[in-house]
N, C-alpha and C positions, 0 to 999 in steps of 0.2 A: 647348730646341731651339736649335740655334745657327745664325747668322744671319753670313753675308759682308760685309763693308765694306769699298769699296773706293776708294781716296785715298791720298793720303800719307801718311795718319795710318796705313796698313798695316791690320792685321785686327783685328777685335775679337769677342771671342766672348761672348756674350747670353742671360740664360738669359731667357726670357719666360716670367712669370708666368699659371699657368693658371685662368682664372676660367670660374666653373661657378655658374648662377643656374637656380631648377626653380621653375617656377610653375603653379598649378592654378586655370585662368581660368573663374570661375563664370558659368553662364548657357547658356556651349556646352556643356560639359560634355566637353571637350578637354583632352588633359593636353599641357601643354609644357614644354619644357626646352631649353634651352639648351649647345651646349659648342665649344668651340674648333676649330678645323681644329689637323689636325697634334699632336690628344692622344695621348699612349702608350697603345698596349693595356693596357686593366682601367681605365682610369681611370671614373671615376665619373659618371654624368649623371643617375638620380634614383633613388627607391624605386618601381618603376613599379607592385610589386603592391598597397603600400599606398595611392601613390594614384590607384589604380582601384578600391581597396574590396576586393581583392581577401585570402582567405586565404594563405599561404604554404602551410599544407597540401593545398589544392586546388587548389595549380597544377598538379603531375603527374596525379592522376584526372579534372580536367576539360581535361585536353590542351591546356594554355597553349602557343601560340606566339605568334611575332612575325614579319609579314612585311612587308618594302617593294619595293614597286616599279623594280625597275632598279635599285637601291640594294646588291644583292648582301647580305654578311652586313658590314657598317660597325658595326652594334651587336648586342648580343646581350643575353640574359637570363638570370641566372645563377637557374635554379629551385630551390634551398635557399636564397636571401635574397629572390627576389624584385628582385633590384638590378640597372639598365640598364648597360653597360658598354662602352665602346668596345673593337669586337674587332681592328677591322683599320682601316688608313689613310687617316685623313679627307681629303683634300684638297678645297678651299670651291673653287678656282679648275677643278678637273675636274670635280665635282658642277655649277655652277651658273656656272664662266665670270663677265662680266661682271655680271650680275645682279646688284642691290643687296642681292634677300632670295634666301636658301637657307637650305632645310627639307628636311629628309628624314622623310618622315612613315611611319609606322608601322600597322600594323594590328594589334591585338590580338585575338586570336580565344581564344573558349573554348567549352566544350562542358558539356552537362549543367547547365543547362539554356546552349541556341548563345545566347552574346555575344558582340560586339566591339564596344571601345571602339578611340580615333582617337587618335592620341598623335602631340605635332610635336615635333621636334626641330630648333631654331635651330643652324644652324652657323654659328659667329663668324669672323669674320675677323683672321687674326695677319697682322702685316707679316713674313710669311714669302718673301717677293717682291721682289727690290730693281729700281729701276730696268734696265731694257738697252735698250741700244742698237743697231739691227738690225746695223751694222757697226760694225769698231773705229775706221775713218779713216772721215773725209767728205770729200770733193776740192772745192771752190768755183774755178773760175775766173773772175777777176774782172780783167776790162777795167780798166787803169791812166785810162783817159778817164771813169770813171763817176765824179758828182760825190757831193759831200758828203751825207749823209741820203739816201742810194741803199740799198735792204735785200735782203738775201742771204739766201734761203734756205734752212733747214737742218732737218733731219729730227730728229724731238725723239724722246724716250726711251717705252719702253712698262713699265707697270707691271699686274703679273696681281690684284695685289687691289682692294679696291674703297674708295669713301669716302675716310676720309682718310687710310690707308695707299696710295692710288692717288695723292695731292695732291701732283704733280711740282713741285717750284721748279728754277730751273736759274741757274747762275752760271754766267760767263767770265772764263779768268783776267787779269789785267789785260793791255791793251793800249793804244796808243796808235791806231791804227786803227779797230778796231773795237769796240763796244759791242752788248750782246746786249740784244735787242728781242721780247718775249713780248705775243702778242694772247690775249687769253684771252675766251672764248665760254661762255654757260652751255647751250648743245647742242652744241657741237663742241667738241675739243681745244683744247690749245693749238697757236699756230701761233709756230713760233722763225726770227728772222730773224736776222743780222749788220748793224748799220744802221754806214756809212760815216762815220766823224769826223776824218778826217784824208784827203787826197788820197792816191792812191798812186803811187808811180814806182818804175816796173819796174826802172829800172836802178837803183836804190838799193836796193830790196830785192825782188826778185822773187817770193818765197815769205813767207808765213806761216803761224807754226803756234802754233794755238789749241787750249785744254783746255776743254771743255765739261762743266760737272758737272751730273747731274740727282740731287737728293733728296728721296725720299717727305715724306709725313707723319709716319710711323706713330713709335712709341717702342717701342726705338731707330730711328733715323732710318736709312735703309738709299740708299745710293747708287749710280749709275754714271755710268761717263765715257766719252765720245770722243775722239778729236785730229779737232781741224778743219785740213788742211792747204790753203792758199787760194795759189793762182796764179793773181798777177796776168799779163793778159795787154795784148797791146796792140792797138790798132786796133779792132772792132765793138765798141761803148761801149753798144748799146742791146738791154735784152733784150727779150724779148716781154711784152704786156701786156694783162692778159684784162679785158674788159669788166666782169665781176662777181669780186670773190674768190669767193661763194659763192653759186652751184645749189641752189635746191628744187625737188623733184619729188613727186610723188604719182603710184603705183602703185596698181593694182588687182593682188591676186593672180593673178588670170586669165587677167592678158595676156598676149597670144600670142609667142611667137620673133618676133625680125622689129621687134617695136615699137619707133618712134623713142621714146627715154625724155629726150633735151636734146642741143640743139647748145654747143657752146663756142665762144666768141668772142676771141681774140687778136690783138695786131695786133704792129707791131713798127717804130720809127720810122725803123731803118733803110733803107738803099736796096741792091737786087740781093738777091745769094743770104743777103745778113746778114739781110735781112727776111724771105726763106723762113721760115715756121711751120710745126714737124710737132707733133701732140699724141699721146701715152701715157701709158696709165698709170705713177703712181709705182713705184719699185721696191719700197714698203714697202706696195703693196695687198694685203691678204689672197688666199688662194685664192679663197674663194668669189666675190670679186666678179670675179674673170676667169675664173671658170667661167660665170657668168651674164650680165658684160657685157662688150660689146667696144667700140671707138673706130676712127673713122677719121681715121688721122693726119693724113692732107691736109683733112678739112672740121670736124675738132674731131665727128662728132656719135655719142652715146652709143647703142647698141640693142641690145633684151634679147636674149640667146643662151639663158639655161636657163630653168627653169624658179622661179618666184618662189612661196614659201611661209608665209605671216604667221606661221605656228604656229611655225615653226623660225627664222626673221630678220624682226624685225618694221622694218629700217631700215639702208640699208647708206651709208658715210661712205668716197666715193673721191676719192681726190688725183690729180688731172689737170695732168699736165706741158707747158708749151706751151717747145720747142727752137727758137731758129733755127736757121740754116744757115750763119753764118760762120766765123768762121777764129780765133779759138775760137768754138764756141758758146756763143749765151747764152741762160739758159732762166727760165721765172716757175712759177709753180703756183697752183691754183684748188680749190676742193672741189664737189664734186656729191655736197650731203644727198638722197637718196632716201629717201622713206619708205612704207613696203608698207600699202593699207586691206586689211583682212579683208573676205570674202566667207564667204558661206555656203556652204563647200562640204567640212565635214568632220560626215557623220550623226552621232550619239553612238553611243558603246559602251556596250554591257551585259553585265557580266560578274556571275552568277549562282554563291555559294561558301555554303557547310556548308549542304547540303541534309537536313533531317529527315524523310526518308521512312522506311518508308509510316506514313500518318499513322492513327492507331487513328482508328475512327471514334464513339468517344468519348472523343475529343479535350475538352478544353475550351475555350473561347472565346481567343481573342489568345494560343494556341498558336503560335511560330515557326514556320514551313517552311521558309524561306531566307533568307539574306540575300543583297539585290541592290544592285552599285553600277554610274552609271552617269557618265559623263565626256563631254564636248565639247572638240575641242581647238581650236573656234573661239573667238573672246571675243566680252564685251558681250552685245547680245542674240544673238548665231547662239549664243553658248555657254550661255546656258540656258534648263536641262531639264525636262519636267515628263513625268511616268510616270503612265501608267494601263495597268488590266486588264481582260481579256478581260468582258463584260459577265456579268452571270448565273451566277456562280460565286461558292461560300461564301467567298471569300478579300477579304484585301484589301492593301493597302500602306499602311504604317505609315512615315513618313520617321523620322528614329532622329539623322540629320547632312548635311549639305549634301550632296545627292547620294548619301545613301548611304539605303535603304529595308527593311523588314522584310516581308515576304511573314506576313502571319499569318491564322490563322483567326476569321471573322466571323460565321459561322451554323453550326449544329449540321448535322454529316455523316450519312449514310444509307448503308452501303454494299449495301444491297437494293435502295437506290433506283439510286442512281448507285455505282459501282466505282472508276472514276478520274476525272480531271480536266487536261486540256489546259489549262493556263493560258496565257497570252500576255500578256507585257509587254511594252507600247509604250513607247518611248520617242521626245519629239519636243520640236527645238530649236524657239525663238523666229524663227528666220529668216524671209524671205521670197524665195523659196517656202520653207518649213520642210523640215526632211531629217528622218527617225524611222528607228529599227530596233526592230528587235523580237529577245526571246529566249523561250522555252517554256520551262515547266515543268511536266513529268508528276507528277502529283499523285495515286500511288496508297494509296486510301482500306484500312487493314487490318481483318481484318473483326473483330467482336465477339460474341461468345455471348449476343445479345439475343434470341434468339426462340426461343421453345420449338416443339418438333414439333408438328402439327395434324395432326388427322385432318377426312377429308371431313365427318362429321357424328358427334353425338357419344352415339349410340345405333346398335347393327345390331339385325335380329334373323336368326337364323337357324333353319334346319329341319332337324331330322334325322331318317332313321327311326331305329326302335332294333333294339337286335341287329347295331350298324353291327362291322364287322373293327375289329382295336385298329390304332389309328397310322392311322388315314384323317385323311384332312385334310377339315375339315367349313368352313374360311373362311380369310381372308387378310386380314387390317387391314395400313392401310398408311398414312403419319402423314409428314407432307414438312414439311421445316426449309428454315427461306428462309435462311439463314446458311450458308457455304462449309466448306470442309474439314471436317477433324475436328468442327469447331461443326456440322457439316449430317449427322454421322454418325448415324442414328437405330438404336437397337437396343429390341427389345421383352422384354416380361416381364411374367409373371402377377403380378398383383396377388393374393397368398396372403392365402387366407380359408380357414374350417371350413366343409365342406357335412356337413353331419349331425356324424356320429363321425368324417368321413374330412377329409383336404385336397383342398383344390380341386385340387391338382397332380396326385395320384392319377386324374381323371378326364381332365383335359383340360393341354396343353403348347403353348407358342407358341416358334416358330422363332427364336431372336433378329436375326438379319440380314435374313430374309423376310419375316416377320410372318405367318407360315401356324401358322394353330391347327388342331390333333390332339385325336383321342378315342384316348385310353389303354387303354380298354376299353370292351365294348360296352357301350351304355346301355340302358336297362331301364326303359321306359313306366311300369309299373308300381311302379316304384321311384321315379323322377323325370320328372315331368312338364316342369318347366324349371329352367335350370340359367341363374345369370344372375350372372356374373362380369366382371371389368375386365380391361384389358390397360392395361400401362404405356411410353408410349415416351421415351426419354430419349436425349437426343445425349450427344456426347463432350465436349462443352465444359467450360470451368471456370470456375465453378462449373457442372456441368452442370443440364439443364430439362429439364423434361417433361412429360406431358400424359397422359388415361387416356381412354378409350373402353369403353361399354358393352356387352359383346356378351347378348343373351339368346337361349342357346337352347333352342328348343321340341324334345321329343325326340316324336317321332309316334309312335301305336301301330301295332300289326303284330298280325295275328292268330295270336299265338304258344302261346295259353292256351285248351286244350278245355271245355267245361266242366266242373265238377264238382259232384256230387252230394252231397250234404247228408247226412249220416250217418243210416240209417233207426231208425224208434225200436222202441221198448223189444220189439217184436215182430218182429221181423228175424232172420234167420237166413242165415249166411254172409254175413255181406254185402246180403241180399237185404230188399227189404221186406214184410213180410208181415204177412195183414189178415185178421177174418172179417168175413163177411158174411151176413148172413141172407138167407134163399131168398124172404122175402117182403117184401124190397123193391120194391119198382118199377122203371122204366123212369125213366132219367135221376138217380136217385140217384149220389151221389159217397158211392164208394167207399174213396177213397185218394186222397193227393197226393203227386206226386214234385218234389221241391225239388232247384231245381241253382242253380249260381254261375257265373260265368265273370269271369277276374282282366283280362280286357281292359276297354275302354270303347267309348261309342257302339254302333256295329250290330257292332262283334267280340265284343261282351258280350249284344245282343239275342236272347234264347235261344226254341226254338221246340219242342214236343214232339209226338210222333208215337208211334203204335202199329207195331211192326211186326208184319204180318200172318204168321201160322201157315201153314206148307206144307200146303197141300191140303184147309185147314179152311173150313166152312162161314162166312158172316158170325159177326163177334165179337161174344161178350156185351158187351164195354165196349168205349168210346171213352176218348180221352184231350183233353182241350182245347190246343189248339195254342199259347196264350203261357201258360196257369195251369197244366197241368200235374195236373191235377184227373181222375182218371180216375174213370167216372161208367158209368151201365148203360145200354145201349143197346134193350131188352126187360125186363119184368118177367121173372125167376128161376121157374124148377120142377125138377118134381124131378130132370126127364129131364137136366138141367146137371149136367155132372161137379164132381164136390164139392171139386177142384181145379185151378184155373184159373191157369194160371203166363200170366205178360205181361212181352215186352221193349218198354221204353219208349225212344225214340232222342231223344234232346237234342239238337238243333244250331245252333250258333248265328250270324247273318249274314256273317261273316267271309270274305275271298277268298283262298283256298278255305278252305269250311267247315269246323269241326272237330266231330267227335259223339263222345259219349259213351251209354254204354247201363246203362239202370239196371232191376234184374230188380223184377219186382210179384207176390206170392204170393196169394194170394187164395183163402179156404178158406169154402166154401159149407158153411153150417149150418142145420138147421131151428129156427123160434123157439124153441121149449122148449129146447134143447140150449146154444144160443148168447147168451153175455151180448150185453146191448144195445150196439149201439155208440154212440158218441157223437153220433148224428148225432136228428133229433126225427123220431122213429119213435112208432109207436102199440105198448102193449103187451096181449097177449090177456089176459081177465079172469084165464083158469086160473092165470098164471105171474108176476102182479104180485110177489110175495114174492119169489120168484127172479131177479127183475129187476133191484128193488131192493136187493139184495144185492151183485149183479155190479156196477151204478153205484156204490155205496158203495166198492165196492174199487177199482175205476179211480178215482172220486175221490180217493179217499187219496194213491194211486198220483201222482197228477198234482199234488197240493199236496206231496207230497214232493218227487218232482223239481223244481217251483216253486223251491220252498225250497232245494235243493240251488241251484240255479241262480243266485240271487240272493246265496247266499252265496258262492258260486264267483267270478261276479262282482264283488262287495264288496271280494274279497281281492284280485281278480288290478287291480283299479281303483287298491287301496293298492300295490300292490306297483308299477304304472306310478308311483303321484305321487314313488314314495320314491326310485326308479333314476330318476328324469324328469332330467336335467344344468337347470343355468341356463340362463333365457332364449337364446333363440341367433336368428338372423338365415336360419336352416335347420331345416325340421323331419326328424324320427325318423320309424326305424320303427315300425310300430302292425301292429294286425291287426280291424280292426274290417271287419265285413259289413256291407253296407246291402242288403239286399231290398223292394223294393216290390211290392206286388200290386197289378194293379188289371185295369179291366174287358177291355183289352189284353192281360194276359196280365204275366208276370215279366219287373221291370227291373232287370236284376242291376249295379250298382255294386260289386261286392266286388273288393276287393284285396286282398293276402296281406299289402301292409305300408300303412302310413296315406304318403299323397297329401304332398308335399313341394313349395310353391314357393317354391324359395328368393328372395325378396325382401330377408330382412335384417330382417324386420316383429316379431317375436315368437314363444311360441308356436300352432302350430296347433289346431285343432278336429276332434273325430273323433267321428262317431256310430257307436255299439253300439246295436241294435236285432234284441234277442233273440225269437223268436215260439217260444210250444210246438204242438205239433201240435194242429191246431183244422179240427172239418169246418164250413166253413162252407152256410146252408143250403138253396146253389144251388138245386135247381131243387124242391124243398121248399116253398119259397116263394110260388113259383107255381103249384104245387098244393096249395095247403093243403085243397082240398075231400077230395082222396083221402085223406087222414090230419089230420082233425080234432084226432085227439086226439092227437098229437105237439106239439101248441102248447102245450096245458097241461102235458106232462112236459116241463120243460125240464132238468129235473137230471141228463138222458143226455149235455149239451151242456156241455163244459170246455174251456173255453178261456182261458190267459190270455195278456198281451202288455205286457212288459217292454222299455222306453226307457232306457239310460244312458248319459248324456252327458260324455265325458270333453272 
């Protein structure tokens, strides 16, 4: 940089050496550096990624920048080294003016995971600055009558930099008159006078002209000059003379326009208008202090006009001129130190930057949200801060650097509970009364796939008839997610399982958006008694949850199933059943039984039997018993009975409305000698024992065949279930097993066409087979044993047997 000097010695041109010192001051954890006012762009001020700890790789993905305040772009960061760099024009004397220290501080921001560090940058002072002088001449008029050690005057040089590049010395060049006279202050300036060493006489030399040199500190030493041109005058010898050279005052920022701030006192020992005093300000007072203060020239006193601001002039330094009024004028000068007390009247700022919302709310602990800083531009106690937040809120603040704070997470988030959060940071100065501001921050919580769907409870049961249309809708489950969007989206689905041979999908379907369950086709009492499957519901989330609900349902019966009749035995004809009977039976003998089934249950299966009576016939020879089904004689038999007695028998069974079925009864009347005995304990006539016995012999054989047939039929069809039987299953099979009961009620018909299935998921089921062969039992025989004796001793007319197999 080259640098002006100015003297006789002409110009010299300087290259001033650039010094650059980078230190990393442990404890704050503040990076500083140092560099010069007036360095060339690119020059060097530190490694700032290295020391911040920083990768070089991850300055560009985690969005390194650099910002300063009011500072514009002075430095820059070159992101492939990581290296700070002066980009543009430092000057120390328009950053920071008079100020001893100047820093331009920096913020460092980064992203992923949000940091900033605090980086200061010291700007050095070059004696880039030479003295100047506000004008090139000074004019002194000086009374030839003023005597020896009399002092003059003279308005001394201004230098823009600071310290010892600011350190004015000042020489005169030689004279025999006058000698230069320096007061020096260590709060004020210097003050330069011309002291009198010689008398003066006008007529001998009217004029003098003086070289006034001022030179800095700094290396190289940098200069400027005036001419002092001095006319001597003659006659008013005396100038004016102030009571104090120097005025202290104390100011409050507050006070109002108007306020007397000091009188000035001058006198002047002259007599008439030589002694008139006027007082003004210097010609060399700054703007500012005659924008804020004025003087009245006739009583010297000072009063504030603007507005006074500690944070922007903490102290202002006016030169007050006191003029006579003779013939030349003669003038003095005095200073009025002002100095401005702070008050408390500037709240703090809070400026709130790299907000990380919204915050998962499974966040972890001393998770960032923001960073906040806050400033006072008051000083001492009005200027510091202390920050607190809104009470009752997971957050907290984290100080991080003087003034500067972290907004982070201190308690585990709930976005079911709470959604967002209104935060409020106070901020409040030390003052009295204290000033605070405040800034918000919306705090919204994002949500997480914690909670799986729920159903109201976690069994239904439902009812159906059966024989339901296919595609009815038989229930609705319905499963609410406390969790938002997509995470609160619930959809449904069967839980696929085997019901028998078949899928459970085959029977029944669930809506996936609704949750409405469907019968596929109609269900069948008989088939399935309950049907007991899961429904699964599951949100959209990720990883998505879910949850199952048990539906069981019962399928009701319907009276859909007549009864049916029993296939008649080995003496039947078309279909029909047919029977003999001897003519000398009795009254109330049982003739015949007619055996029915019905595939429903309860009172749609409770079957009932009835005779229907013949058109236009007298009372019937038989009755029929209304639950057994035992058709039985109503009169003992002669001969006059037709020897062929046909009977329709009506089955019906409780069901609404009823269902009947009709089963035909033959019945062939024969005289004892003619007719073998039937099986029932009858007496036989002496004549025809032989014959009797002969006929029981044959029906015996008859009936241990079939026996035998029977049990072997069964044996097989028993193997042939265990061998087709699948692995255990959680569903039972079809089957075909009857259950008949007899009793004093009448027939309780339990028969199914397929074996009874509930599906539980248990193993497999149990079926009883309970085969009976035709067997007269010896109703009402019994109770008359008087009338036939001797049927109790033949018992060999009586076959009956009765087969149980338990699969």
């Amino acid at each position: 940089m080259l640098f002006p000097r100015r003297g006789g010695k002409g110009s010299r041109r300087l290259l001033l050496p650039l010094l650059l010192f980078a230190a990393w001051e442990a404890g704050s954890g503040q990076v500083h550096y140092s560099v010069p006012e007036e360095a060339k762009h690119g020059t060097f001020v530190g490694r700032i990624a290295q020391d911040l700890g920083l990768e070089l790789a991850e300055l560009v993905p985690r969005l390194f920048r650099v910002s300063s305040k009011g500072r514009g772009d002075l430095l820059e960061v070159n992101l492939q080294n990581g290296i700070l760099f002066v980009n543009s024009r430092i000057d120390r004397e328009e950053l920071c003016g008079r100020s001893l220290e100047c820093s331009i501080h920096l913020e460092v921001i980064v992203e992923r995971p949000p940091q900033v560090f605090h980086v200061e940058v010291e700007v050095k002072d070059i004696n880039d600055n030479p003295p100047v002088f506000r004008e090139r001449e000074q004019r002194l008029f000086i009374p030839e009558s003023r005597l020896l050690d009399s002092h003059f005057p003279v308005e001394g040089a201004a230098d823009a930099d600071i310290g010892t590049n600011a350190l004015l010395t000042y020489t005169l060049n030689p004279s025999d008159y006058f000698s230069l006279d320096v007061q020096a202050s260590d709060e004020l300036s210097k003050s330069l006078s011309l002291e009198l060493r010689k008398s003066l006489d006008r007529e001998e030399t009217p004029e003098h002209r003086l070289l006034l040199t001022a030179t800095d500190g700094g290396k190289p030493e940098l200069e400027g000059t005036v001419q002092l041109l001095i006319t001597v005058l003659d006659v008013n010898d005396n100038a004016p003379l102030f009571a104090q050279a120097v005025y202290r005052v104390h100011l409050l920022e507050t006070m109002a326009n108007g306020t007397l701030v000091v009188t000035v006192n001058a006198s002047d020992a002259d007599e008439g208008v030589n002694g008139e005093i006027i007082f003004f300000f210097g010609s060399d007072v700054p703007l500012n202090i005659k924008k804020n203060f004025k003087i009245d020239s006739n009583s010297g006193e000072i009063r504030l006009i603007g507005r006074l601001d500690y944070e922007e002039t903490k102290s202002y330094e006016i030169q007050v001129k006191a003029v006579d009024k003779g013939s030349p004028p003669m003038s003095n000068h005095c200073k009025v130190l002002v100095k401005i007390l702070d008050v408390n009247d500037n709240a703090p700022e809070l400026a709130v930057t790299s907000l990380s919302l919204p915050v998962r709310e499974d966040a972890p602990l001393s998770t960032v949200i923001a960073f906040i800083s806050v400033s006072d531009r008051d000083s001492g106690v009005n200027g510091q801060v202390t920050c607190s937040l809104t009470p009752h809120v997971p957050f907290k603040l984290v100080s991080t650097f003087k003034n500067y704070y972290s907004l982070v997470l201190d308690s585990a988030l709930d976005r079911e509970s709470v959604s967002d959060y209104a935060v409020v940071v106070t901020a409040r100065d030390g003052g009295s009364p204290s000033l605070s501001a405040t800034a918000s921050v919306s705090v919204e919580v994002a949500d997480v796939n914690d909670n799986a769907p729920a159903f109201a409870q976690p069994e239904y049961t439902v009812f159906v008839k059966e024989n339901n249309p296919p595609g009815c809708h038989i229930f609705t489950v319905s499963a609410r997610d406390a969790d938002a969007q997509e995470n609160a989206l619930v959809s449904y689905s069967l839980v696929e399982r085997r019901v028998g041979e078949r899928a459970l999908s085959s029977y029944v379907s669930v809506h996936a958006e609704s949750g409405q369950v469907y019968a596929l086709q109609p269900l069948d009492h008989e088939e399935l008694e309950l049907l007991q499957f899961q429904v699964s519901a599951r949100d959209a989330g990720v990883p998505p949850l879910g949850s199952n609900v048990t539906l069981q349902v019962f399928v009701l019966d319907e009276n859909d199933n007549a009864p049916a009749l029993l296939p008649p035995g080995a003496g039947g004809v078309g279909g029909a059943m047919s029977q003999l009977v001897s003519r000398s039976v009795g009254a109330g003998h049982v003739v015949a039984k007619v055996r029915a089934v019905d595939a429903d249950s309860g009172y749609n299966a409770w079957l009932s039997y009835e005779l229907q009576p013949s058109v236009g016939s007298a009372r019937s020879l038989f009755r029929v018993g209304l639950y057994t089904g035992e058709i039985s004689t109503t009169r003992a038999l002669d001969e006059a009975d037709a020897p062929r007695q046909r009977l329709l028998v009506l089955v019906k069974d409780h069901g609404e409305p009823a269902l009947v079925s009709t089963a035909t009864v033959l019945l062939s009347l024969v005289d004892s000698g003619q007719a073998p005995k039937t099986p029932l304990r009858m007496s036989v006539g002496a004549a025809s024992v032989d014959t009797a016995l002969v006929d029981v012999n044959v029906y015996l054989i008859i009936a241990i065949c079939a026996v035998s047939s029977l049990l072997v039929l069964t044996l097989l069809l028993y193997t042939a279930l265990r061998c087709s039987a699948p692995p255990t299953q959680g569903v039972c099979g079809p089957g075909k097993p009857t259950l008949v009961c007899s009793s004093a009620v009448g027939s309780w018909s339990y028969s199914q066409q397929r074996r009874q299935r509930v599906c539980s998921g248990e193993g497999p089921p149990k079926a009883d087979l309970m085969a009976f062969s035709p067997s007269v039992p010896s109703g009402p025989n019994m109770s008359e044993g008087n009338e036939h004796p001797e049927t109790k001793s033949d018992l060999s007319g009586n076959v009956s047997s009765t087969f149980k197999l338990w699969l």
